[in-house]
mmCIF file of the C-alpha atoms, coordinates in Angstrom:
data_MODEL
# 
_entry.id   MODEL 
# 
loop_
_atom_site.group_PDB 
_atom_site.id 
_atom_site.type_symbol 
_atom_site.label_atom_id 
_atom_site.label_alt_id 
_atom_site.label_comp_id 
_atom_site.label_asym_id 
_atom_site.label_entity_id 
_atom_site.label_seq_id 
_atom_site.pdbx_PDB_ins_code 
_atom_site.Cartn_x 
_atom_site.Cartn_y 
_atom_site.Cartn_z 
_atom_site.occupancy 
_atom_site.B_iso_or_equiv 
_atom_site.pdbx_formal_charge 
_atom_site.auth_seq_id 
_atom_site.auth_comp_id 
_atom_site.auth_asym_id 
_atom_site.auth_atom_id 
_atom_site.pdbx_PDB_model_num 
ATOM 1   C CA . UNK A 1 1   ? -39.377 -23.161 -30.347 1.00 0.00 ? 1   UNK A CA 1 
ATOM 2   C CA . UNK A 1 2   ? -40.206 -22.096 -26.780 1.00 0.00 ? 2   UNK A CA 1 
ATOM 3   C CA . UNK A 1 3   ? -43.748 -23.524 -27.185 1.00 0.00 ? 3   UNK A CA 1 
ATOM 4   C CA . UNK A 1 4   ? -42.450 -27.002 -28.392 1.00 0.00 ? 4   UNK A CA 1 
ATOM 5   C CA . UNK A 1 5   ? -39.712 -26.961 -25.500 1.00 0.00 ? 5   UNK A CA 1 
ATOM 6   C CA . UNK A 1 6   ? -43.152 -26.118 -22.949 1.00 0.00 ? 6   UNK A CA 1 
ATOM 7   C CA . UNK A 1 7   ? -44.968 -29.220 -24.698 1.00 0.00 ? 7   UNK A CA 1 
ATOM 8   C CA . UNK A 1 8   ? -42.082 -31.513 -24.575 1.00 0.00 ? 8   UNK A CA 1 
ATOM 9   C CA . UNK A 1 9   ? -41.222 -30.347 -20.883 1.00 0.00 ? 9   UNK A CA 1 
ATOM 10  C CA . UNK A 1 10  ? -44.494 -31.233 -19.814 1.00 0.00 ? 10  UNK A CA 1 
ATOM 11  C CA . UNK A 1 11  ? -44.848 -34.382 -21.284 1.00 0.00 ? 11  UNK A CA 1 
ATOM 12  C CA . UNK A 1 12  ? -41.971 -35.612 -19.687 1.00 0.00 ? 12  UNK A CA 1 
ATOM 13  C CA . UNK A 1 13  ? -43.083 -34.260 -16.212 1.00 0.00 ? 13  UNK A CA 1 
ATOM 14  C CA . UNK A 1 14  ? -46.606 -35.922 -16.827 1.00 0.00 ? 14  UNK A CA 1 
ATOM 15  C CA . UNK A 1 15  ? -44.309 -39.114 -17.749 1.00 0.00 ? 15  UNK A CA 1 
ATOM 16  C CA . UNK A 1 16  ? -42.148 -39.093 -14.685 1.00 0.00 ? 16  UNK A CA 1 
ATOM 17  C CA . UNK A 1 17  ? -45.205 -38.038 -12.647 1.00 0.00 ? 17  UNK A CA 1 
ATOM 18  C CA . UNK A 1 18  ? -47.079 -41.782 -13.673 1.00 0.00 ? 18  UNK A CA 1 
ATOM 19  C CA . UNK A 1 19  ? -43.935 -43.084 -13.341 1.00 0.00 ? 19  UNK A CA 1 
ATOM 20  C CA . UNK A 1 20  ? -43.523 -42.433 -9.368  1.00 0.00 ? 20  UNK A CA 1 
ATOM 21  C CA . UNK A 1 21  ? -47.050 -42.559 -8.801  1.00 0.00 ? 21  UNK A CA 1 
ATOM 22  C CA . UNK A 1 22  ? -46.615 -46.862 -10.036 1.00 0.00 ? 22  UNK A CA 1 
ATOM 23  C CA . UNK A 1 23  ? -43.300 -46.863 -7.808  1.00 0.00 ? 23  UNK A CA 1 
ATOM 24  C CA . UNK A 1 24  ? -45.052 -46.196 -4.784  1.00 0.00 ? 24  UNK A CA 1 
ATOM 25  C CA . UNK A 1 25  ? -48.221 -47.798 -5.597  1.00 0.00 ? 25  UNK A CA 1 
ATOM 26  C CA . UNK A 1 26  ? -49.097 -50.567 -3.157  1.00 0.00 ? 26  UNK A CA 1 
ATOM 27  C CA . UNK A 1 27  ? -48.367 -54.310 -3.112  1.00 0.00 ? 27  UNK A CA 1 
ATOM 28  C CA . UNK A 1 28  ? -50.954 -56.609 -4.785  1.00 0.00 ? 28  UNK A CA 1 
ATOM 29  C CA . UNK A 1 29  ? -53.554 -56.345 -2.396  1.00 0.00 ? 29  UNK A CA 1 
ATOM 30  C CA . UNK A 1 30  ? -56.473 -58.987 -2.237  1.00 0.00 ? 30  UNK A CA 1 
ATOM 31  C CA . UNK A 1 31  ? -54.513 -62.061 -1.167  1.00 0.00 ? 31  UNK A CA 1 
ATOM 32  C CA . UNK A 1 32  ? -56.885 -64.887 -0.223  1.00 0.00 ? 32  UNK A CA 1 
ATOM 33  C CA . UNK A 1 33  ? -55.720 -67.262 2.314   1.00 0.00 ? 33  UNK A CA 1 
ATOM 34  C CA . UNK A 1 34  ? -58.205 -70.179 0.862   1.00 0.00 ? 34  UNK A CA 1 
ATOM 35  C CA . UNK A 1 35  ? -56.615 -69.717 -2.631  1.00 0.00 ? 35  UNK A CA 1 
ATOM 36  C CA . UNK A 1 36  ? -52.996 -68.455 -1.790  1.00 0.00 ? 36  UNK A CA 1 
ATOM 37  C CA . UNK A 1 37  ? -52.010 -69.020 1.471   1.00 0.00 ? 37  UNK A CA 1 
ATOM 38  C CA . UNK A 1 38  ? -52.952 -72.092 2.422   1.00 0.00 ? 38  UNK A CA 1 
ATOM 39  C CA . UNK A 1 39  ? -51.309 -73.758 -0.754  1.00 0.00 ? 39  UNK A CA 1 
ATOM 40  C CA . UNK A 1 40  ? -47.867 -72.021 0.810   1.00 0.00 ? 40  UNK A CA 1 
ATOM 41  C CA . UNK A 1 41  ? -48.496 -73.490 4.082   1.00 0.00 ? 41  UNK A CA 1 
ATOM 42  C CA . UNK A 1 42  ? -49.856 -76.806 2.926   1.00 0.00 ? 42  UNK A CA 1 
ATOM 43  C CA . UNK A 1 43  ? -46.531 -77.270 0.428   1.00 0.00 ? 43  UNK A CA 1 
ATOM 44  C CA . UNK A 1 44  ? -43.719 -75.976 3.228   1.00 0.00 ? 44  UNK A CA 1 
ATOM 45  C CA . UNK A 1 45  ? -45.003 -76.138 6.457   1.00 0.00 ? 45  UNK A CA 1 
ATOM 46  C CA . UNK A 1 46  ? -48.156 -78.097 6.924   1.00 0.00 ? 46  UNK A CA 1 
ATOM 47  C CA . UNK A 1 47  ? -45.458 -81.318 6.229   1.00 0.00 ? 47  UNK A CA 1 
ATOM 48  C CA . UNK A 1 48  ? -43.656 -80.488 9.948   1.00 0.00 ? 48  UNK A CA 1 
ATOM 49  C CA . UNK A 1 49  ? -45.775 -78.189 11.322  1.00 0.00 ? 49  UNK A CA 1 
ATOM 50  C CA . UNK A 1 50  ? -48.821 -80.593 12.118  1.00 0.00 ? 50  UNK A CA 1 
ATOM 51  C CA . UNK A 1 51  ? -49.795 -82.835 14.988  1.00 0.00 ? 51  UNK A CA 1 
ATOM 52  C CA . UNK A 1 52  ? -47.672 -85.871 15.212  1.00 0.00 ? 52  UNK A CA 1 
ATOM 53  C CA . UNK A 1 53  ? -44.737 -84.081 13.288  1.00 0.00 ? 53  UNK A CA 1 
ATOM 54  C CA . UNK A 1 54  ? -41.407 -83.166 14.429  1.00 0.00 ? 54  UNK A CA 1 
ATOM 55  C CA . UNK A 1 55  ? -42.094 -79.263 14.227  1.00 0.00 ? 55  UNK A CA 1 
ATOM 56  C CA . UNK A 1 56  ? -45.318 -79.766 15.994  1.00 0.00 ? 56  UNK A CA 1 
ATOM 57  C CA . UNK A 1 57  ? -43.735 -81.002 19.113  1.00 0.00 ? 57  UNK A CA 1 
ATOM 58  C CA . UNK A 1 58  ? -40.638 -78.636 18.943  1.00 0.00 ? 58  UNK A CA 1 
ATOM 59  C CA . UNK A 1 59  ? -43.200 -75.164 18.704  1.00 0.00 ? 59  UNK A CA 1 
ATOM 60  C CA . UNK A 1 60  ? -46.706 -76.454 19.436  1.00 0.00 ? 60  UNK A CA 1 
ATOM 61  C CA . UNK A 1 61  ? -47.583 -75.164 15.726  1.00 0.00 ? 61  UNK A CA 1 
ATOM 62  C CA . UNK A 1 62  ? -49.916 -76.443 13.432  1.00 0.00 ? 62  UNK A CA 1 
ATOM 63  C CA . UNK A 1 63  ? -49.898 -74.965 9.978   1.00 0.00 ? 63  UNK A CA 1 
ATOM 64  C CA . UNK A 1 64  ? -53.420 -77.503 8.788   1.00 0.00 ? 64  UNK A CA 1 
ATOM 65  C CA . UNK A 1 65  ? -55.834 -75.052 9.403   1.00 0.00 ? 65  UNK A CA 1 
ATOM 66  C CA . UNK A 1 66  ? -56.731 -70.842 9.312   1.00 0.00 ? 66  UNK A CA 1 
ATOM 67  C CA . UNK A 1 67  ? -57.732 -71.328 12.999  1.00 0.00 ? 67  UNK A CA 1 
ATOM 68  C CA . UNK A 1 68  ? -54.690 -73.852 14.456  1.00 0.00 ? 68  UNK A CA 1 
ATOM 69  C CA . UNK A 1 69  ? -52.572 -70.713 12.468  1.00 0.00 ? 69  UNK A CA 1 
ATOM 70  C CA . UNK A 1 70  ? -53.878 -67.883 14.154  1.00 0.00 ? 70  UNK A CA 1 
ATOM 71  C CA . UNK A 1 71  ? -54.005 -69.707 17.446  1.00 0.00 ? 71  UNK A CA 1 
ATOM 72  C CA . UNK A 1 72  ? -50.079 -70.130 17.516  1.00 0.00 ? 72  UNK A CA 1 
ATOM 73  C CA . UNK A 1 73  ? -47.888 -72.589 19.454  1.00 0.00 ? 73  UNK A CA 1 
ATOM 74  C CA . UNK A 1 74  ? -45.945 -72.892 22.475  1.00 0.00 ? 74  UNK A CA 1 
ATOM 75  C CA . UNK A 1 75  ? -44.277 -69.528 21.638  1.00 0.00 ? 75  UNK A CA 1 
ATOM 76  C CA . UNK A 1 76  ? -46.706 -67.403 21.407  1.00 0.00 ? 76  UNK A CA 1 
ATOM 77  C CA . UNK A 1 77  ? -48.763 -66.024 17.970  1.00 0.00 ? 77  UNK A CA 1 
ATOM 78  C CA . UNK A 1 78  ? -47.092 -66.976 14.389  1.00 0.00 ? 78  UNK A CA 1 
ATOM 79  C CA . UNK A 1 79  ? -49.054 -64.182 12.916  1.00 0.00 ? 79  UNK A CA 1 
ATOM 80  C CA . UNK A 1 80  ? -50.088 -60.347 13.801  1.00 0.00 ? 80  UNK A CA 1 
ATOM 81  C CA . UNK A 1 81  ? -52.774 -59.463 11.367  1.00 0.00 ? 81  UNK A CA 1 
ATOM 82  C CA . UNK A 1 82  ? -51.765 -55.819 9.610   1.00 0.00 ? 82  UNK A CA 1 
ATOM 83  C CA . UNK A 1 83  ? -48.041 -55.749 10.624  1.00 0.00 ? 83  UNK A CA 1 
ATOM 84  C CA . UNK A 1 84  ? -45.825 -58.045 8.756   1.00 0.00 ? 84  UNK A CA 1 
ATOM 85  C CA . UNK A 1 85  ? -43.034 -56.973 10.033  1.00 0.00 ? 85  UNK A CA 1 
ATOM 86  C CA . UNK A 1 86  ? -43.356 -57.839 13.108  1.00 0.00 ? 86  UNK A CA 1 
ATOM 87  C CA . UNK A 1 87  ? -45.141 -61.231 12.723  1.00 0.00 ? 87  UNK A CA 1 
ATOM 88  C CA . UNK A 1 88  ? -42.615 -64.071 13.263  1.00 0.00 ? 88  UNK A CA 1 
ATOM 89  C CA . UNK A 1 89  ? -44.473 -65.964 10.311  1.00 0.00 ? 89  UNK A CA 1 
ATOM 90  C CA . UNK A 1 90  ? -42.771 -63.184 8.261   1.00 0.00 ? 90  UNK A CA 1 
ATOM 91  C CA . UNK A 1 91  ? -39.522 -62.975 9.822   1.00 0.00 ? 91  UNK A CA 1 
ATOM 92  C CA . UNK A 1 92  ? -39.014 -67.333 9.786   1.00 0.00 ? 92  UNK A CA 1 
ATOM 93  C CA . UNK A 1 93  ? -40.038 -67.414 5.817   1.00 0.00 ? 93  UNK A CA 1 
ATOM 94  C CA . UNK A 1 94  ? -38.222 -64.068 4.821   1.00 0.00 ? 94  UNK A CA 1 
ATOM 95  C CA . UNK A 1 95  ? -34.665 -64.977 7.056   1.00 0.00 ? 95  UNK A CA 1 
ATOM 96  C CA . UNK A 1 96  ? -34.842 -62.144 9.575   1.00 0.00 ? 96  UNK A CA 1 
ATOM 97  C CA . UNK A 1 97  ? -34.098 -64.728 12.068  1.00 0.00 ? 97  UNK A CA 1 
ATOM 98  C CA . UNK A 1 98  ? -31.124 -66.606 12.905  1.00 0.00 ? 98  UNK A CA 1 
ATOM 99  C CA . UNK A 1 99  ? -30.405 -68.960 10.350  1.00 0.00 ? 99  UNK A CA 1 
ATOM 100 C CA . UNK A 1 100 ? -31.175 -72.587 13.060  1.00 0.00 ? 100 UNK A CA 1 
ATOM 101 C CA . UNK A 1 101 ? -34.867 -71.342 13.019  1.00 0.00 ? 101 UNK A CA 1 
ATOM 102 C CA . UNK A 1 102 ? -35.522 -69.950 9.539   1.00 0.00 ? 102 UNK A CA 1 
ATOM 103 C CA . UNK A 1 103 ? -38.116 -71.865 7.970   1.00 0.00 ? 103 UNK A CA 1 
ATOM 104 C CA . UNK A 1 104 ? -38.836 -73.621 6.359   1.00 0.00 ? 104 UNK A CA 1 
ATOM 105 C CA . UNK A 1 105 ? -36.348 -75.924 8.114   1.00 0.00 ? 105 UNK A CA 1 
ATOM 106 C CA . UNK A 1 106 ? -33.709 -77.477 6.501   1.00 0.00 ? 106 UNK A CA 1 
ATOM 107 C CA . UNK A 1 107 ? -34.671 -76.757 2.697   1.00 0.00 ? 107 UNK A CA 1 
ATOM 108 C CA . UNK A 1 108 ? -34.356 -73.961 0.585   1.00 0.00 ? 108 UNK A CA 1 
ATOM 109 C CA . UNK A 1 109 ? -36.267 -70.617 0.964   1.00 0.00 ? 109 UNK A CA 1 
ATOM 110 C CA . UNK A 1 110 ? -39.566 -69.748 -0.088  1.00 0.00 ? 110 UNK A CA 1 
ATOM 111 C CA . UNK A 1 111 ? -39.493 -68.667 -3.643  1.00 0.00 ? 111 UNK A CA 1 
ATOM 112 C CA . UNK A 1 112 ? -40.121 -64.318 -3.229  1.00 0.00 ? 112 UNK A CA 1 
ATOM 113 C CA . UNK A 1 113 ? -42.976 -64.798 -4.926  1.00 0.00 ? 113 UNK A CA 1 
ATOM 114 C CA . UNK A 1 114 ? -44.717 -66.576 -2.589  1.00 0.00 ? 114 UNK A CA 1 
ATOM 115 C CA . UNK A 1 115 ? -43.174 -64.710 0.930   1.00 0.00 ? 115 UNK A CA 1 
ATOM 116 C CA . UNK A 1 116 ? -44.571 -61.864 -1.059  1.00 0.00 ? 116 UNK A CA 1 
ATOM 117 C CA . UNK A 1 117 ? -47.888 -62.590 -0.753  1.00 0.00 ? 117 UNK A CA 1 
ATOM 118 C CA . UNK A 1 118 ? -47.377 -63.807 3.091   1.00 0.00 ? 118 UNK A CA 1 
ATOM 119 C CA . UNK A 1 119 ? -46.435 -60.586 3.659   1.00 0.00 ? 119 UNK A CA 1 
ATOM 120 C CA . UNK A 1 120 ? -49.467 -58.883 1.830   1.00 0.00 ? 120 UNK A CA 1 
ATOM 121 C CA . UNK A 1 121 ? -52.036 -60.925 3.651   1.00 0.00 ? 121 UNK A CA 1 
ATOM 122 C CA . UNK A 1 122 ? -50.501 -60.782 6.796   1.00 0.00 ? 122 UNK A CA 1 
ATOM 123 C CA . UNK A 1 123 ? -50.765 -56.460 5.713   1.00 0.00 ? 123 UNK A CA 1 
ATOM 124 C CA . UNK A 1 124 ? -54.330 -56.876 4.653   1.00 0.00 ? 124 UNK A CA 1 
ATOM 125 C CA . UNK A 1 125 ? -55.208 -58.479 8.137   1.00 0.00 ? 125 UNK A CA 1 
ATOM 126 C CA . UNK A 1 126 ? -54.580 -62.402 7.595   1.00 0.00 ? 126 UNK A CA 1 
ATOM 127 C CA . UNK A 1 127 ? -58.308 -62.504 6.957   1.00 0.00 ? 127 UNK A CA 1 
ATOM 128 C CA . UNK A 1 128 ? -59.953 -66.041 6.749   1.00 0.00 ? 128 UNK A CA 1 
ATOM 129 C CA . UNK A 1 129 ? -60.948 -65.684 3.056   1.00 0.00 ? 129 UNK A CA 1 
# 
């Protein structure tokens, strides 16, 4: 019976073992701003956030294109490739900002699914891909 208790025990260590190994296991990495991204922006942001639009002339943002993105607005940088955290991109779409300037403006929150994988690009780099 000792045997089968061994056998047993160690299955359920291998088990719990997989188990925390796919709890830490990284976001879903691979996030392409051509084919992800830019749909986010161009639904949300790109309808304020581009010359000639109200946001445009309140931050100096425009949300059209990977390079008017990276470039910022009047504020400084939206984005800081590798640090989501810290990259007020992040903070305006996930709420970590005082509610007058979470974004996007006026409307309801971006669905998790899709500040999700904001915040894995932004991790991976914010590569133009």
């Amino acid at each position: 019976m000792k045997a089968g208790f061994n056998a047993v025990s160690r299955c359920s260590l291998a088990v719990v073992a997989v188990l925390a190994v796919a709890a830490c296991a990284p976001s879903p990495s691979g996030v392409s701003y051509n084919k992800e991204v830019q749909p986010i922006l161009a639904k949300n942001c790109s309808e304020c956030h581009a010359p000639g639009q109200k946001g445009f002339a309140a931050s100096g943002l425009d949300t059209t294109s990977y390079q008017t993105l990276m470039k910022g607005g009047k504020f400084g940088p939206l984005v800081k490739p590798g640090d989501a955290l810290s990259s007020a991109l992040n903070m305006l779409v996930e709420g970590r900002v005082h509610a007058s300037i979470q974004m996007p403006h006026g409307r309801e929150k971006l669905p998790a699914k899709d500040i999700e994988t904001l915040k894995v690009w932004v991790n991976e780099g914010a590569k133009n891909n």
